[in-house]
N, C-alpha and C positions, 0 to 999 in steps of 0.2 A: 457704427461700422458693421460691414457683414460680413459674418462668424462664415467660414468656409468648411470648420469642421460637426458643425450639425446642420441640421436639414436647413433650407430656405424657404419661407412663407412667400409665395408669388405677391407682390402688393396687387389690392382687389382693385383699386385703383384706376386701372390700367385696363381694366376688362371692355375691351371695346366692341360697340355696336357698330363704329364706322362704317369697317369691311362691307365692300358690296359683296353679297351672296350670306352674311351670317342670317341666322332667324331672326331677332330686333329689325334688321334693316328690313331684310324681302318683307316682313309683317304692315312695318309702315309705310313701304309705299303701294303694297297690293291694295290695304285698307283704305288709304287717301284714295288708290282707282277707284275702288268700289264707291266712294260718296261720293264721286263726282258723277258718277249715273244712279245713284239712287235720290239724291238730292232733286235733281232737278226733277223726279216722276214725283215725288212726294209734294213739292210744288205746283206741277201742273194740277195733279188729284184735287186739289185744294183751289187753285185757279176754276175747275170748273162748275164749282159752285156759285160766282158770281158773275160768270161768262154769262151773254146775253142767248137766247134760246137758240138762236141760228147757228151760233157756235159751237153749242154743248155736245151736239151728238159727233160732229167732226172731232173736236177735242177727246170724246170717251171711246171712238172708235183707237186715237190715236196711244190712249192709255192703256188699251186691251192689247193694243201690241206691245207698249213699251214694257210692265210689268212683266210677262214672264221673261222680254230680253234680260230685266235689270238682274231680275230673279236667278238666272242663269250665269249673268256677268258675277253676280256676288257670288257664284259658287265656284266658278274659276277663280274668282280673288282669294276664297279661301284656300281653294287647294294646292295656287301659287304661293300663298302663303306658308304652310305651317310644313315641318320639317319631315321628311323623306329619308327617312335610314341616316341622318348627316349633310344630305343635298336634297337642294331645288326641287320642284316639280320641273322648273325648265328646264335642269342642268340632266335632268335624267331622259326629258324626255330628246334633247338632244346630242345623248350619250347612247339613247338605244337608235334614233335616225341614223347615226354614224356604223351604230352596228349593221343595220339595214342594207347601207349603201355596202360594207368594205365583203371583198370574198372570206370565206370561211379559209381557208387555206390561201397562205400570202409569203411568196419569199423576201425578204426582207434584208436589205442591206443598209450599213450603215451614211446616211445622205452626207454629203462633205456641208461643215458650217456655211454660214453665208456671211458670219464675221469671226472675227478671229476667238478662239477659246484658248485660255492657258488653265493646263492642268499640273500640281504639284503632287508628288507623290510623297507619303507622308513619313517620317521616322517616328516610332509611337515610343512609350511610355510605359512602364510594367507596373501597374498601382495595386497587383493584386495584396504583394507580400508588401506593404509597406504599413507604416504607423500612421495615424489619425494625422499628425502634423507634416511628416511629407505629403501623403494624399492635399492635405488642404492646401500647403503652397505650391503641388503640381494646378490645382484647380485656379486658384488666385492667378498664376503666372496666365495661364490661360484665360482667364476674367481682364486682364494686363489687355491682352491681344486682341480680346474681343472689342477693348474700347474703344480700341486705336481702329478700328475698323471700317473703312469709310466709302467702301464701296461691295455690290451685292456675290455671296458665294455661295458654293454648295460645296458639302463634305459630301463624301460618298467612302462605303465600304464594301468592299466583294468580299462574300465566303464561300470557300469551295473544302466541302468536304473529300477530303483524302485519306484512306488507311486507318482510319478511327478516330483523326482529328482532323479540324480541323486548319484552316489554313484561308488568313485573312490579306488585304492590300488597304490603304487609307489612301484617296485622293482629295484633297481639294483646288475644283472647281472655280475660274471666275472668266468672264467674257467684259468686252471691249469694244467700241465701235472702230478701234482702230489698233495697229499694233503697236507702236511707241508709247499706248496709253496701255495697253494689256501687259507688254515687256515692264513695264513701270509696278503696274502692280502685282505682277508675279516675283518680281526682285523685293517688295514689300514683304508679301507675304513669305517667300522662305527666311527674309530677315528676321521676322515676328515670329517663325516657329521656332528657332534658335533660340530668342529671348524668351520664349515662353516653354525648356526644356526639352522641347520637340528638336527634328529636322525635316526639311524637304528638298528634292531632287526634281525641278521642272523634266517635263517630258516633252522630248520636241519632234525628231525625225520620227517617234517608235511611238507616238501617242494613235495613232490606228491601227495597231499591232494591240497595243495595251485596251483601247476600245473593246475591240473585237474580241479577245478573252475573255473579256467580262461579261457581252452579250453572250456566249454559248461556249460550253467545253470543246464542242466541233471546232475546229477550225476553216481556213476558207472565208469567201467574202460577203456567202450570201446566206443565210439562215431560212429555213421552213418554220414558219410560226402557224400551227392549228389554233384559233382562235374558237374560244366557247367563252359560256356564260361566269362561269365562278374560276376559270384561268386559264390559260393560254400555255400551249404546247412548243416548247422551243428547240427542235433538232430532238425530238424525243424525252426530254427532259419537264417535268412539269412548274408549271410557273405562276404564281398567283401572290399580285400584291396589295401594300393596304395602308392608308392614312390615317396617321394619327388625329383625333376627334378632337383633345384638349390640349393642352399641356396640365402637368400633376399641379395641385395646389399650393403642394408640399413637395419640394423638390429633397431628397438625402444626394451626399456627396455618393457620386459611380453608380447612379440606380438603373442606370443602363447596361452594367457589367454581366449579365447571365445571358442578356444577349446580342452584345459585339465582345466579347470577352471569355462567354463560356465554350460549351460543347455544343452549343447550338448555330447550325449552320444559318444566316439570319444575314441577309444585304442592308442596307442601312443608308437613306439617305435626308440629308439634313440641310433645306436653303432658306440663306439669311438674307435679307433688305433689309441694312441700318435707318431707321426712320430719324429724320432731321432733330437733331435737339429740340431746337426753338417751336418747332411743330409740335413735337411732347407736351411743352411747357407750355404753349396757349392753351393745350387740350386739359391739363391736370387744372389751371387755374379756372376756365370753365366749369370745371369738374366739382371744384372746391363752392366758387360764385354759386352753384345751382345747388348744390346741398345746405349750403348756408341759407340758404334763402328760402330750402324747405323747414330747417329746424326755426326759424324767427316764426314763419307762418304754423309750425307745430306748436311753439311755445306759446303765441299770441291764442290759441285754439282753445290748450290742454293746460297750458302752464309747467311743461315739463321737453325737455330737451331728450331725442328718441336717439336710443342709444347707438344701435348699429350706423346712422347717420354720424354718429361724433365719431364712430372706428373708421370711417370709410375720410372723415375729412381729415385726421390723424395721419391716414394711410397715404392719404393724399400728398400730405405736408411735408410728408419725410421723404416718399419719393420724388416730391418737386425738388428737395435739399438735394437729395443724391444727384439728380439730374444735371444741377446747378456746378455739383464739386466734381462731375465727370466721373461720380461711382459708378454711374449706372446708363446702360445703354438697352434703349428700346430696339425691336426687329420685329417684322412682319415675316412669318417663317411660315416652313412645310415640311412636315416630317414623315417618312413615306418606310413601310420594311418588306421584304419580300422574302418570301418562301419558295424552297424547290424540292424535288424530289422526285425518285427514279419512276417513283409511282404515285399513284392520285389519291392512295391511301399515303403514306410517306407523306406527300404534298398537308394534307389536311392534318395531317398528328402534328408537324414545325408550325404550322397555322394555328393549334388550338394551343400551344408551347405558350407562343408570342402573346396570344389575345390573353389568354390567364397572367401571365408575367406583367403585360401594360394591363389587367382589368385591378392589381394591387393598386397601383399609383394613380389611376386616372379617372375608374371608375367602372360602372357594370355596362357601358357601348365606349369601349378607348379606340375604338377603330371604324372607319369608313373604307369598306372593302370597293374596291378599282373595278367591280362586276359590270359587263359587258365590255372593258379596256385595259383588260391584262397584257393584254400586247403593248401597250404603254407602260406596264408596268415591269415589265425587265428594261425597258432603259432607268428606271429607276436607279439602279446599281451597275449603270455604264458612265463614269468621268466624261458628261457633256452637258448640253442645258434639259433643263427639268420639264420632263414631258407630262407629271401630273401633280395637282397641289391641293393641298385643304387650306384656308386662312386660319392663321394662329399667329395668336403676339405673343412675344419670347424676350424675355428681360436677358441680361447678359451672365447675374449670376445663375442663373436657373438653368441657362445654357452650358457654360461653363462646370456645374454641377452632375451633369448629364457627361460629359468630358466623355467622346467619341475616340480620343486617340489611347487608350489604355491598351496595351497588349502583354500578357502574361504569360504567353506561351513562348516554350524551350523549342518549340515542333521545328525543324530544320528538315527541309524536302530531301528523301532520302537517307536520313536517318535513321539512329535505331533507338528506339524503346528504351528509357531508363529510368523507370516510375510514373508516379502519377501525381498530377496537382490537388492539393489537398482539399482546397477548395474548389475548384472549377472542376475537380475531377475527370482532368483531360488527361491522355497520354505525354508524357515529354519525352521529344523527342533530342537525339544527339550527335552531330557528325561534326567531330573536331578537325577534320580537313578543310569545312569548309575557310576555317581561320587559317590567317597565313603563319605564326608560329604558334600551333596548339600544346597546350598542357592540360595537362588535368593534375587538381589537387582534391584526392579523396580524405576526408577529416570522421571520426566514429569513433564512439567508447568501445572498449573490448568487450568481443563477443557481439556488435548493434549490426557485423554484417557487410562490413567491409570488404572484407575478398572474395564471398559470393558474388556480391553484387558487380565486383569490379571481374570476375571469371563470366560472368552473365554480357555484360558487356562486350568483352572481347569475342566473346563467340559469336553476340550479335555483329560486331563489327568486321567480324569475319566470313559472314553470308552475305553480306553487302557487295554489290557492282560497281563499278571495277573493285578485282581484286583487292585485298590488304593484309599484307605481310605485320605478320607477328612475332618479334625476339624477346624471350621472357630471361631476364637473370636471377633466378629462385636462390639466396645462400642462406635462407636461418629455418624454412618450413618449407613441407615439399608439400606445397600447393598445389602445384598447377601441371604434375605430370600426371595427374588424372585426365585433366582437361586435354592434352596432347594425345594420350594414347584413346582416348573417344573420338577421336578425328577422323573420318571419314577414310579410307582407302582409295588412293583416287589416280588414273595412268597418266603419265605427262610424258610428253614430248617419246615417246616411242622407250619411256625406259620400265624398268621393274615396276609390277604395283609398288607404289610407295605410300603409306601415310602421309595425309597432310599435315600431324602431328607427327613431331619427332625431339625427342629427348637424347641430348648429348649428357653424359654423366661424365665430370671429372672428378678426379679421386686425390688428385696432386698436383700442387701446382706444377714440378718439371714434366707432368705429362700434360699440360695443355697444348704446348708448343707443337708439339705430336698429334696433337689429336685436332688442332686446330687451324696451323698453319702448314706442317708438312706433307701433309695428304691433302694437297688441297681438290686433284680431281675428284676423289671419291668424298672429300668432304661436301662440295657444290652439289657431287648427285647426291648426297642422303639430304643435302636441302633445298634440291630442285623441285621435291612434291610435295614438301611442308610449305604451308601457310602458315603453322605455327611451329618454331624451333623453341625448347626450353633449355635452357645451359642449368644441368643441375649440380653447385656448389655446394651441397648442405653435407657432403662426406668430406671438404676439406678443414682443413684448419682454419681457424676463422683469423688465424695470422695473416693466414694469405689470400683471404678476401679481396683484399685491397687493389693488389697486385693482378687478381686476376680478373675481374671486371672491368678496371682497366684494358688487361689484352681484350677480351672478348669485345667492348663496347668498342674500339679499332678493325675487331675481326667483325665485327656487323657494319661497320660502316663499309669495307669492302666488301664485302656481300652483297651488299644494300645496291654500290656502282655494278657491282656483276649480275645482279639480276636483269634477265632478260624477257623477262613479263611482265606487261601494264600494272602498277600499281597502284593502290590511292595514296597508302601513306605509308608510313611503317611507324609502328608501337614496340617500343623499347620498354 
């Protein structure tokens, strides 16, 4: 079975040369070009030794020219051959002819599909503060969904740093040659984020709305992209992205959490191609047949069975079993991240973040940088089809292990500051309005800081747009009429300077009635310039606690209808 809550060993198994464009492959067939013009010169050279005289000198004229052609061709085979930063000699040399042709400066809008794309918007997952056994069955439930998985997506994640944090969106991605097949599997997939702890929200009228956010903070329809060598300029904004080289060998559960999870602003994109069962399984028993065949012809040689051969056919055996009981599902993937930043220093410090973070896991080159096609690279982290890819085969646990939808952050847009995460060391953020019936339950040993922390609050809560009204009922410690009388002075509506802080002190209960309901003009103006009114009980009798909380909590709800400015909420 595969343990979810320690790391995953990728089976070696699986390491395929298939892929057109990997090194193995371009090797072998630049190398076959190459003997099919070195072959036959090596031939003739040798033919004109027995050639009759009339012949010879026709024949060696013809070998004087073909030698340094062959000579030449084999140097192109090697250089189409062997690996280039991660790509081709071709792939580069027709990634800088593309630079060649396009203008340096290009406005860019986004083209409408030519078939239909459904994109899901994602509901994530908080795995920061969890224990080893939720994390693993969030990951497993998602290894569930991965299996079921039977046609090709892309996840994508925007971050937009804001106000010190910050602030992510989770799409996935799938397209369709048709729409009755797309609607079909868009109704799959938000099924399978439900079964697998998630949710998602198709986007339908508002998905070029939601595009377009993601290509640039500007809004409007059309973008200025400055195009250069190591990134591309978007509305002013710097942009430069970059593929993943390998996948790790050694996958830990969340090893992707510092950057779709932490403080690091970090776009993220991730596309899947389920590769056919039965196609796996001819290729493992292949796989098996041919190392088999090399240990019999080792044993028959040496008389001894070579070890790493017998871990590879092991590896082989177990992954063909998984394959067979539907543990395990193959993918042909790409995994792409992008960096931004207001400046090009900015831009390259989140760039050497990222490259140190994946050089733990993956190794000392984990990325193939997008150079000369940065402008491809912010579609990276726009929900549509995938403008750039590396080939990579990606198992389902390993994917799954990786788990893209984790969000730990409290950040709420507009919010205020109420700590910090103690691992991710983000700000968290807090605006209980945006719930529709907000509470808060503050819990603390004596003396851990409680009512600072909860006076820090309200006064952040009370700098916040639109306005928010504050009624405090103080009866056993006079807290909080420091906090009022530090309240700013401030002129409303054409009357007396008035405090926004204002403290009613009642001494008795038969004078509340007096002081709260019978004067009620002059009581309205002493709380027409407070934002924050404190009702101080702490000089009655605590008989009549009861009693009077009661009235007041009546007398703030009239308040509350008679105010006549924009509130957000009101804090009782």
């Amino acid at each position: 079975m595969i343990d979810f809550q320690s790391a995953y060993e990728a089976p070696i198994s699986l390491d395929d040369p298939r892929l057109i464009g990997t090194a193995p492959r371009r090797q072998s067939l630049w190398i076959v070009a190459a003997l099919f013009i070195l072959a036959p010169v090596a031939i003739a050279n040798l033919a004109v030794l027995s050639m009759p005289d009339r012949w010879q000198e026709w024949f060696k004229a013809l070998v004087t020219i073909a030698i340094p052609v062959a000579a030449v061709w084999s140097l192109v085979c090697y250089v189409m051959a062997i690996d280039w930063g991660g790509r081709s000699f071709e792939y580069w040399l027709k990634i800088r002819l593309r630079s060649l042709k396009l203008p340096r400066n290009v406005e860019y809008s986004l083209p409408p599909g030519s078939y239909p794309i459904g994109v899901v918007e994602v509901a994530t997952a908080n795995l920061r503060k969890t224990d080893p056994d939720v994390l693993a069955g969030h990951i497993k439930k998602l290894h569930m969904m991965l299996l079921g998985l039977d046609f090709p997506v892309r996840i994508v994640i925007r971050a937009w740093p804001r106000d010190g944090h910050v602030e992510r969106k989770w799409f996935i991605v799938t397209e369709a040659d048709s729409s009755t097949v797309l609607d079909t599997n868009v109704g799959r997939l938000v099924k399978r984020l439900e079964n697998a702890g998630l949710g998602g929200q198709p986007l339908n009228g508002n998905l070029a709305a939601v595009q377009q956010s993601c290509l640039t903070r500007r809004g409007g329809e059309k973008s200025l992209v400055v195009r250069e060598r190591h990134n591309a300029v978007v509305d002013g904004e710097y942009v430069r992205g970059m593929l993943l080289k390998a996948m790790p060998r050694t996958v830990d559960p969340n090893w992707l959490a510092p950057m779709l999870d932490g403080d690091l602003a970090v776009d993220f994109s991730l596309d899947l191609d389920p590769i056919p069962q039965a196609e796996e399984l001819d290729f493992l028993e292949g796989r098996i047949n041919e190392w088999e065949t090399s240990q019999v012809l080792t044993f028959n040689k040496s008389g001894y069975r070579d070890v790493v051969t017998d871990e590879r056919i092991k590896d082989a055996q177990r992954t063909r079993l998984y394959l067979r009981q539907h543990k395990l599902k193959v993918f042909n993937g790409s995994m792409g991240f992008v960096v931004r930043g207001s400046s090009r220093e900015e831009m390259w410090n989140r760039d050497k973040q990222v490259v140190d973070l994946l050089r733990e896991h993956v190794g000392p080159v984990p990325v193939v940088p997008l150079d000369h096609e940065h402008d491809r690279a912010m579609l990276l982290s726009v929900p549509g089809p995938n403008p750039a890819s590396y080939p990579l085969q990606m198992v389902s646990p390993a994917i799954a292990m990786s788990y893209p939808f984790s969000n730990s952050s409290m950040d709420m847009p507009g919010g205020v500051e109420c700590g910090t995460s103690i691992e991710s060391r983000r700000p968290n953020r807090l605006n209980p309005w945006l719930r529709g019936n907000p509470h808060i339950v503050e819990i603390g040993t004596t003396g851990a800081g409680k009512g600072y922390w909860l006076k820090v609050v309200l006064h952040r809560l009370m700098l916040m747009q639109p306005l928010t009204r504050v009624w405090i009922i103080q009866a056993e410690k006079d807290e909080y009429t420091s906090l009022a009388d530090a309240m700013p002075w401030k002129h409303w509506e054409h009357l007396d300077p008035l405090p926004r802080g204002v403290v009613i002190r009642i001494d008795d209960i038969s004078r509340l009635d007096n002081q709260v309901w019978l004067d009620k003009t002059n009581h309205m103006r002493r709380l027409a310039g407070a934002q924050l009114t404190v009702y101080d009980l702490t000089h009655m009798a605590p008989k009549d606690h009861g009693w009077a909380v009661a009235a007041l909590l009546e007398a703030i709800e009239q308040a509350a209808a008679l105010e006549n400015r924009e509130t957000q909420g009101h804090v009782v």
